[in-house]
C-alpha positions as YAML, in Angstrom:
chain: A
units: angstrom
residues:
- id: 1
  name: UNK
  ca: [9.59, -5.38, 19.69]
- id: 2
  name: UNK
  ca: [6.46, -3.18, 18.46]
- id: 3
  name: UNK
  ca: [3.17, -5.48, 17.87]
- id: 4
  name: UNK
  ca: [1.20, -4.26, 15.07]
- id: 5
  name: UNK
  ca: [-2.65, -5.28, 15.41]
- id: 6
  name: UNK
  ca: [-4.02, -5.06, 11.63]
- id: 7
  name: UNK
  ca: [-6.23, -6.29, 8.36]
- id: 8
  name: UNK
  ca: [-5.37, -7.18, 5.37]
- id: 9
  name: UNK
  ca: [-7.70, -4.63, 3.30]
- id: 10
  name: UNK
  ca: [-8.17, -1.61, 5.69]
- id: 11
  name: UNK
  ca: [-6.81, 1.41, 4.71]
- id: 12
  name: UNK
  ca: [-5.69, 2.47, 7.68]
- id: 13
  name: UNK
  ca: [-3.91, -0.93, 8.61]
- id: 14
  name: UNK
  ca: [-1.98, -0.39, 5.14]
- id: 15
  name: UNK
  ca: [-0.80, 3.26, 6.14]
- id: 16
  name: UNK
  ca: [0.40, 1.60, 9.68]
- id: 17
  name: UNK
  ca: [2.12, -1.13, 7.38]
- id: 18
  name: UNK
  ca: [3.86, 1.16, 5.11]
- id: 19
  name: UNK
  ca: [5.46, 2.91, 7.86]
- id: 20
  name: UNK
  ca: [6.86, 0.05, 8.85]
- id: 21
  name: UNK
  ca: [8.62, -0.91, 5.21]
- id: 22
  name: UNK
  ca: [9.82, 2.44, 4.56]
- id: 23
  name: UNK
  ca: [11.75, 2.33, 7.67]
- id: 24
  name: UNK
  ca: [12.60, -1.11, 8.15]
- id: 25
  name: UNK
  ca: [11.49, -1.51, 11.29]
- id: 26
  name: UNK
  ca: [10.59, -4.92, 12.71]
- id: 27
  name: UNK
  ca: [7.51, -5.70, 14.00]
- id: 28
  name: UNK
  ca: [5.36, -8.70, 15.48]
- id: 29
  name: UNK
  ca: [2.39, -9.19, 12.64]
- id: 30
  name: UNK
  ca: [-1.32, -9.87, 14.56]
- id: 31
  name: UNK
  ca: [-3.54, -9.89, 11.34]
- id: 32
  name: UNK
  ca: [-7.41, -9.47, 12.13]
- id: 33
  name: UNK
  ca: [-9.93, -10.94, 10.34]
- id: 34
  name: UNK
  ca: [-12.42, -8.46, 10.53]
- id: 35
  name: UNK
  ca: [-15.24, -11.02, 8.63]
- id: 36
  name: UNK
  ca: [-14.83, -13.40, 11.65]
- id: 37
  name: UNK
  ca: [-15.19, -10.59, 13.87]
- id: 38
  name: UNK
  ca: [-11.82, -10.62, 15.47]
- id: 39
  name: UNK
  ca: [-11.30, -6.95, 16.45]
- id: 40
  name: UNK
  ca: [-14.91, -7.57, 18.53]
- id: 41
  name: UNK
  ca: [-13.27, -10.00, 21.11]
- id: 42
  name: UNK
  ca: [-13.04, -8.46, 24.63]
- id: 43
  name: UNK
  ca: [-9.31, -8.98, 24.81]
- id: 44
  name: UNK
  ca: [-8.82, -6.89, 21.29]
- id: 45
  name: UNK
  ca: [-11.11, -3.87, 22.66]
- id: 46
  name: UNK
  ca: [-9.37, -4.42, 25.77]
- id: 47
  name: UNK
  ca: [-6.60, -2.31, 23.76]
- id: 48
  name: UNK
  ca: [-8.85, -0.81, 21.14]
- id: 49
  name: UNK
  ca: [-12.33, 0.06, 22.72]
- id: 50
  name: UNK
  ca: [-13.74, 1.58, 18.83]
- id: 51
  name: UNK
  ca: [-12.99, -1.98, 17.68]
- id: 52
  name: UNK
  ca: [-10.83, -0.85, 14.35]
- id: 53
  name: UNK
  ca: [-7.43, -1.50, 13.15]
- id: 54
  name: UNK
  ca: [-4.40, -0.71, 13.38]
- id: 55
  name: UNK
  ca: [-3.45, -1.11, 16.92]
- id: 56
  name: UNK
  ca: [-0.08, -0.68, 18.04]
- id: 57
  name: UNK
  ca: [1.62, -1.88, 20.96]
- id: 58
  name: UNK
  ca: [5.17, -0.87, 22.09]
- id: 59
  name: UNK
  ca: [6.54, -1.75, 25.80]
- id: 60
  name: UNK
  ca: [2.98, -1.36, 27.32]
- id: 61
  name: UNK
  ca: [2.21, 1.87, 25.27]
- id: 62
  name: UNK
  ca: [-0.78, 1.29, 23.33]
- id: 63
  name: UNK
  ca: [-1.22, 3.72, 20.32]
- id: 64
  name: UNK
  ca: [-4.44, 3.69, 18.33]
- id: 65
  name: UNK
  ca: [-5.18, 5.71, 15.35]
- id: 66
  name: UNK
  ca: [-3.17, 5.61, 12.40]
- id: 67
  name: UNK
  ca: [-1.85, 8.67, 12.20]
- id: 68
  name: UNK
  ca: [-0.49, 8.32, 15.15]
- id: 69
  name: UNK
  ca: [0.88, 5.06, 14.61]
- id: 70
  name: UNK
  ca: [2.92, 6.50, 11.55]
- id: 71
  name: UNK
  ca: [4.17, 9.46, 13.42]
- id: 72
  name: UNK
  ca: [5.45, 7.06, 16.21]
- id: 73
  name: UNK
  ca: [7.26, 4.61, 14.35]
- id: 74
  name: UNK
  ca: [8.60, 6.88, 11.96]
- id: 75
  name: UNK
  ca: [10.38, 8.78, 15.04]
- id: 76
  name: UNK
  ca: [11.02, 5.48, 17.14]
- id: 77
  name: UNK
  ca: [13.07, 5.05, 13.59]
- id: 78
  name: UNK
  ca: [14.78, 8.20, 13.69]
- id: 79
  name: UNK
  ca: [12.45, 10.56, 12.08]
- id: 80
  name: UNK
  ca: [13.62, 10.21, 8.86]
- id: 81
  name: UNK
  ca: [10.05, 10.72, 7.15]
- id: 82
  name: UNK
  ca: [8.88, 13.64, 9.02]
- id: 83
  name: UNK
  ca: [10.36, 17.27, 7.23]
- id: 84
  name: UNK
  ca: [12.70, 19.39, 9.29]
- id: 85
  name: UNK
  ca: [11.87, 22.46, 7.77]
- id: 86
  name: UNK
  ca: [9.18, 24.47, 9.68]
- id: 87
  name: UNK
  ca: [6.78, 24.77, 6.71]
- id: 88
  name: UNK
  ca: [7.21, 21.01, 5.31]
- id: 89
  name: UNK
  ca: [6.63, 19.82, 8.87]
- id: 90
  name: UNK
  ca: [3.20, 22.01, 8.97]
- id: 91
  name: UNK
  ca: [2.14, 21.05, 5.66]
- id: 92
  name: UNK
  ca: [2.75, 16.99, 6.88]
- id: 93
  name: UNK
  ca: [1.34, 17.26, 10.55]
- id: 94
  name: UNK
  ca: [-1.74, 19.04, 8.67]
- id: 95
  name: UNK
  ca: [-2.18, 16.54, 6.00]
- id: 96
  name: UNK
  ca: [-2.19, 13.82, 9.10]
- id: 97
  name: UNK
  ca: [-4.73, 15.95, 11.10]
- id: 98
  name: UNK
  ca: [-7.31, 15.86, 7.23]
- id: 99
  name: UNK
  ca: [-6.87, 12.08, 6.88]
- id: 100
  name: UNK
  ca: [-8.78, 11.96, 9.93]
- id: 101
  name: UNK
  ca: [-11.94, 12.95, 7.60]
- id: 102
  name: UNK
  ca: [-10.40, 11.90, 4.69]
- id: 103
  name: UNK
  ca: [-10.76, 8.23, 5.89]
- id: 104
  name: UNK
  ca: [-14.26, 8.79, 6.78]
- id: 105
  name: UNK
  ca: [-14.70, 9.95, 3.14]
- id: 106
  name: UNK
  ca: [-13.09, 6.81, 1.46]
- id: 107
  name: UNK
  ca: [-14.78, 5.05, 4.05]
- id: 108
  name: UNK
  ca: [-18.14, 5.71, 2.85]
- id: 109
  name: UNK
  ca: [-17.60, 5.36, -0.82]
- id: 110
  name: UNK
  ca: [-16.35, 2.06, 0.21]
- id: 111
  name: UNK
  ca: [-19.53, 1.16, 2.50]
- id: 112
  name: UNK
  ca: [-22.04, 2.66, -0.46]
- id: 113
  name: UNK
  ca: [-20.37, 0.76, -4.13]
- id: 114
  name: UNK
  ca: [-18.42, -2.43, -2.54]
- id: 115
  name: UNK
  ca: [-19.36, -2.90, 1.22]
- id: 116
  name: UNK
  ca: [-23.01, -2.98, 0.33]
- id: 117
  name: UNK
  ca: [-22.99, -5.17, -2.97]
- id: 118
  name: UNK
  ca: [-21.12, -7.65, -0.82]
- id: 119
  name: UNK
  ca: [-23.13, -7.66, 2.22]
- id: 120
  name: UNK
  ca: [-26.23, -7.38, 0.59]
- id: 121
  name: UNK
  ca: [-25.28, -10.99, -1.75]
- id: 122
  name: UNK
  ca: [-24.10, -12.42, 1.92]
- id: 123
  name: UNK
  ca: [-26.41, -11.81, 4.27]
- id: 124
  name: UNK
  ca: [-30.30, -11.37, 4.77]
- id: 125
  name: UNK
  ca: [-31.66, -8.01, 5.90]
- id: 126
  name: UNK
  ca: [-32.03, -9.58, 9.68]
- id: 127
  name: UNK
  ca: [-28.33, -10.18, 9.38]
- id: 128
  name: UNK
  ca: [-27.37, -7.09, 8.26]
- id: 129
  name: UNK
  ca: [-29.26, -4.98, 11.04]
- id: 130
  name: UNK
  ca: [-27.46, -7.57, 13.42]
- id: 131
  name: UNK
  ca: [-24.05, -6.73, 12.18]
- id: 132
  name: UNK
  ca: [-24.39, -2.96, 12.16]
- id: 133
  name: UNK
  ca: [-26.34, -3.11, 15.67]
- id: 134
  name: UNK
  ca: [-22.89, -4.97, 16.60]
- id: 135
  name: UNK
  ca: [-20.77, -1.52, 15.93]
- id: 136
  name: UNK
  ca: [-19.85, 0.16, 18.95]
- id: 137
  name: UNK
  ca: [-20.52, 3.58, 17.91]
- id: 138
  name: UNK
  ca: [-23.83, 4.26, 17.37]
- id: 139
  name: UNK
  ca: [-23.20, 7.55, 14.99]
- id: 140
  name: UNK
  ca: [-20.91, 4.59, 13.32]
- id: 141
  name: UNK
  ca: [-23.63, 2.11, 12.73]
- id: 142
  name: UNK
  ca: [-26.35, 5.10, 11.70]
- id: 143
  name: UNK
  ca: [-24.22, 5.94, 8.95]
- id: 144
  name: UNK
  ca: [-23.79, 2.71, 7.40]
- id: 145
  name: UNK
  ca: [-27.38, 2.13, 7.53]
- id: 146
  name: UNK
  ca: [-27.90, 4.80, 5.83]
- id: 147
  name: UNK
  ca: [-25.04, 3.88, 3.34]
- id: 148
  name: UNK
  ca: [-26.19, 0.29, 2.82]
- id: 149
  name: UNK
  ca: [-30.27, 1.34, 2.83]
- id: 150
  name: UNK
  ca: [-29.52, 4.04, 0.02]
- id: 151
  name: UNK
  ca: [-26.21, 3.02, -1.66]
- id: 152
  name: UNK
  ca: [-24.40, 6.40, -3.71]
- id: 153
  name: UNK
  ca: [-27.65, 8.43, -2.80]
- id: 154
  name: UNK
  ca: [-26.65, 8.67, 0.74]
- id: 155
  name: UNK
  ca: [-26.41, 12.06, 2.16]
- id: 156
  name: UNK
  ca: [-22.73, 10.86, 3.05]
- id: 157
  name: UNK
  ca: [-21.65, 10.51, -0.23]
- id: 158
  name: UNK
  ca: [-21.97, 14.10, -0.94]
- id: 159
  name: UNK
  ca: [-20.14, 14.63, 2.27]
- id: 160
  name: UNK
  ca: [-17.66, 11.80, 1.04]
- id: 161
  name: UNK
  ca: [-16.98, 13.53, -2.31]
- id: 162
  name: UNK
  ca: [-17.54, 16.96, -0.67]
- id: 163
  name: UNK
  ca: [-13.64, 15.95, 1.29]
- id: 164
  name: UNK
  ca: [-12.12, 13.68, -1.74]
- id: 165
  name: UNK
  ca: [-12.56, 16.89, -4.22]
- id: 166
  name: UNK
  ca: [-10.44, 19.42, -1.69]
- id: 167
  name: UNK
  ca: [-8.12, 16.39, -0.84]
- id: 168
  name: UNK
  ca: [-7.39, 15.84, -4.65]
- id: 169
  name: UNK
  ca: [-7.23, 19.79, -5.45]
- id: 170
  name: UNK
  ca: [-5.22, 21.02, -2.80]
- id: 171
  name: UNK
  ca: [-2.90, 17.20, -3.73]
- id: 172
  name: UNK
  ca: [-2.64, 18.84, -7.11]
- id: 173
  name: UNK
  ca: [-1.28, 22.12, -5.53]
- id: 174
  name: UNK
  ca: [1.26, 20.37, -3.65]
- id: 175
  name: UNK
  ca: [2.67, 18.30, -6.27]
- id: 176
  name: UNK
  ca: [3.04, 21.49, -8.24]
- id: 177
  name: UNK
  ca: [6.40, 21.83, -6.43]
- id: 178
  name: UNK
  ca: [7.76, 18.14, -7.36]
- id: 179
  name: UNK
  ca: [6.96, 14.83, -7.71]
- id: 180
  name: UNK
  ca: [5.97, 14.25, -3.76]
- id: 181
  name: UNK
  ca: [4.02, 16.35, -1.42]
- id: 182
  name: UNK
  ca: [6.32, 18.32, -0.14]
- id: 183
  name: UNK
  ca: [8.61, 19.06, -3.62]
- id: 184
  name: UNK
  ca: [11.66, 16.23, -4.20]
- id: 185
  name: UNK
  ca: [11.39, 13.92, -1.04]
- id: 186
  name: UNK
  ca: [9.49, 11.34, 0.20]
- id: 187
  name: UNK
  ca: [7.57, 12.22, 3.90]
- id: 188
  name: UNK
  ca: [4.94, 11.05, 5.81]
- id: 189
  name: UNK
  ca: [2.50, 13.15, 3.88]
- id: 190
  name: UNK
  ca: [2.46, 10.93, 0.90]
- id: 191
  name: UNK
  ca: [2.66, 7.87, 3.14]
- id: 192
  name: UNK
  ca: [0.05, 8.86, 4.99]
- id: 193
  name: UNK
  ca: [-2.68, 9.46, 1.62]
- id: 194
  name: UNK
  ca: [-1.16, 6.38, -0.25]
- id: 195
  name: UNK
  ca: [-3.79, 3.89, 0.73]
- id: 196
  name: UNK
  ca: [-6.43, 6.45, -0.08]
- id: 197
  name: UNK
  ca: [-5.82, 7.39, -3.34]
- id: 198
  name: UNK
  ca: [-5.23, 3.53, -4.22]
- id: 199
  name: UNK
  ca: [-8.31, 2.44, -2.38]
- id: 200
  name: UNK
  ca: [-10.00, 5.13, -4.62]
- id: 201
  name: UNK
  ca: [-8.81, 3.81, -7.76]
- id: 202
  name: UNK
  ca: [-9.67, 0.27, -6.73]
- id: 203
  name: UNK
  ca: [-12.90, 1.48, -6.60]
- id: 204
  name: UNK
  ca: [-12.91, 2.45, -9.86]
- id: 205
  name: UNK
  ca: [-12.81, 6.10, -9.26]
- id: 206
  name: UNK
  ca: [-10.01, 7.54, -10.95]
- id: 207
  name: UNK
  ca: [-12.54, 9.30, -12.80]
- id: 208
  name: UNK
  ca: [-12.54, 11.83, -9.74]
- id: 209
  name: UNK
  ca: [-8.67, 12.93, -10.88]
- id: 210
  name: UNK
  ca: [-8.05, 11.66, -14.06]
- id: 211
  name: UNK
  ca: [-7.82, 14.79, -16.23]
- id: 212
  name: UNK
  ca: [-8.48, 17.22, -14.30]
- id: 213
  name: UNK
  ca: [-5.57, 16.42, -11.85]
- id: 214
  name: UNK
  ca: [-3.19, 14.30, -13.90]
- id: 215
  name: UNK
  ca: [-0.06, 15.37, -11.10]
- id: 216
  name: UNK
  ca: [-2.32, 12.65, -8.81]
- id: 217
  name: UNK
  ca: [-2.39, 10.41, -11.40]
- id: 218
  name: UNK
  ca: [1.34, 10.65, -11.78]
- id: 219
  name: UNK
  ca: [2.25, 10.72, -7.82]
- id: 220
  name: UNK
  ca: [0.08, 7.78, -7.14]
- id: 221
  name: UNK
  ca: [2.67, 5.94, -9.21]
- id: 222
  name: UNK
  ca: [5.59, 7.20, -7.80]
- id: 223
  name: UNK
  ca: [4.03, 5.58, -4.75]
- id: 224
  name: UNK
  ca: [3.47, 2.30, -6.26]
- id: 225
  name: UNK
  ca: [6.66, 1.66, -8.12]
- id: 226
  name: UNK
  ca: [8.03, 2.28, -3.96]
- id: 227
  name: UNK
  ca: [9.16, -1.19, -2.86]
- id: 228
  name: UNK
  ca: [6.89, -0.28, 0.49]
- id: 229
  name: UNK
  ca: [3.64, -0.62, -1.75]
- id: 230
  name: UNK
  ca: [3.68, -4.30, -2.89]
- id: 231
  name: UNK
  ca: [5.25, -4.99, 0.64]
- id: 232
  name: UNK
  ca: [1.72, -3.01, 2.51]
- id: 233
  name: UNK
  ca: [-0.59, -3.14, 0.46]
- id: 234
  name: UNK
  ca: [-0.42, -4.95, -2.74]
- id: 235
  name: UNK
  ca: [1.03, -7.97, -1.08]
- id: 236
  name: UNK
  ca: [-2.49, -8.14, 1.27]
- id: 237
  name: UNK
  ca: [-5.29, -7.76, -1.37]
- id: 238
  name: UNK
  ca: [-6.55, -11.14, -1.97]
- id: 239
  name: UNK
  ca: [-7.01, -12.54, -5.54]
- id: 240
  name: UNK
  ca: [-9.91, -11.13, -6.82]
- id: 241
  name: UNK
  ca: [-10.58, -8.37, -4.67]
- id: 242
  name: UNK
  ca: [-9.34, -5.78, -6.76]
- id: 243
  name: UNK
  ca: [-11.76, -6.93, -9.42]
- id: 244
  name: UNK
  ca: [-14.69, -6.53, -7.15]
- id: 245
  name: UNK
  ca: [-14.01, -3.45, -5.91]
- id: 246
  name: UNK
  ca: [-13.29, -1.93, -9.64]
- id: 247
  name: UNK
  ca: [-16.27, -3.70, -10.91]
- id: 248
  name: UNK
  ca: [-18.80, -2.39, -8.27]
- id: 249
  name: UNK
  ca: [-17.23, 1.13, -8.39]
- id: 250
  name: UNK
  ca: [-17.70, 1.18, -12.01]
- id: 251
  name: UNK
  ca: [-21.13, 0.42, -11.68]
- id: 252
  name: UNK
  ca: [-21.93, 3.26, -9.40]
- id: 253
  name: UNK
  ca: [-20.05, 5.43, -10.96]
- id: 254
  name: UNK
  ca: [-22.52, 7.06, -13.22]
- id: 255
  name: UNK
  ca: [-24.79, 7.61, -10.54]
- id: 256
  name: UNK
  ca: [-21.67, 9.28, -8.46]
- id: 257
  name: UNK
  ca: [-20.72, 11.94, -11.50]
- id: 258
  name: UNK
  ca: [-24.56, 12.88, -11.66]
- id: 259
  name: UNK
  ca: [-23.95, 13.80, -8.26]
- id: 260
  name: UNK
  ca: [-20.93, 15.76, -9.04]
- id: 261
  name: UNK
  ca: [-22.92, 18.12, -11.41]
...
């Protein structure tokens, strides 16, 4: 049986779980908590030397990354979520190759509105430097300084919403042909930017579609009326937490659409 190493709230740990409800495939659950540090013990970066989620493991293969994660499960299932046509299957493997920065985007606009309110009520500044001397990756831990030392006027915001815009616009272009990414059927394109989009709008920044691409507004639905949703990701936010996050999106929005021009 596949052993899925994963958090409750991480993005990418709810794209790993969603692969596994939309195909029904069993798995054995390790959930992480990432505030107690679990995913820095030796014997977790024994399989995952970065120190993030998800992590699967599958008769001694270890796969890391969760594009990669979705991809294997989905054709350990059969395939059934990857397109057979030539130009579907392009469109999908390319989408999976973006969410590599696309993560990195939501990632900071996460770090800058919620991340930092949070850590910043929790912890004194000594703390803080402690915890981000603690990430592996020194380009990593730079970045969040920056993120939680300047908030929404971090250089990686623009970068952040730099991504999100061409994500959202070439979304909107897509779902031009039908109600999914690639036209009438469900594929590992749309499971693969679900936790995104929702992450952004937990943030309180539907502000960033709303309007101007209302076919977003309208796919991000179709995801979440999918029984896979509350099963991933809805069924893993704990009480409250979507307040927070709305609540400290909301109040740096203003300062995020004066960025925007």
């Amino acid at each position: 049986m596949m052993k899925l190493y994963h958090a409750a709230t991480s993005v990418c740990s709810q794209k790993a779980r969603l692969v596994f409800a939309e195909t029904g495939t069993a798995c054995e659950s390790v959930l992480l908590d990432l505030t107690k540090g679990e995913h820095m013990t030796p014997q977790y970066r024994a399989l995952n030397p970065d120190a993030v989620v998800p992590t699967l493991v599958h008769d001694g293969l270890v796969v890391r990354e969760s594009s990669l994660v979705v991809e294997y499960v989905d054709r350990v299932a059969g395939g059934g979520l990857m397109p057979r046509e030539p130009l579907a299957e392009v469109a999908t493997r390319l989408w999976l190759v973006r969410t590599l920065a696309i993560h990195e985007a939501v990632n900071s606009m996460t770090f800058a509105t919620l991340i930092r309110e949070q850590e910043r009520a929790r912890r004194t500044p000594a703390e803080i430097e402690a915890w981000l001397a603690s990430t592996p990756n020194p380009q990593t831990a730079a970045k969040r300084r920056d993120l939680m030392e300047n908030g929404v006027e971090s250089v990686f915001v623009d970068g952040a919403l730099h991504v999100l815009l061409g994500m959202l616009r070439d979304m909107a272009a897509a779902l031009d042909a039908g109600i999914w990414l690639n036209g009438s059927a469900y594929s590992l394109s749309d499971l693969a930017l679900t936790a995104y989009v929702d992450r952004l709008d937990r943030l309180g920044m539907a502000h960033l579609w709303t309007g101007r691409y209302p076919a977003v507004a309208a796919w991000l639905s179709h995801c979440r009326s999918r029984p896979s949703y509350a099963t991933a990701i809805e069924s893993h936010i704990p009480a409250g937490a979507a307040d927070a996050g709305r609540l400290a999106g909301e109040r740096a929005w203003p300062a995020i659409a004066a960025r925007l021009g």
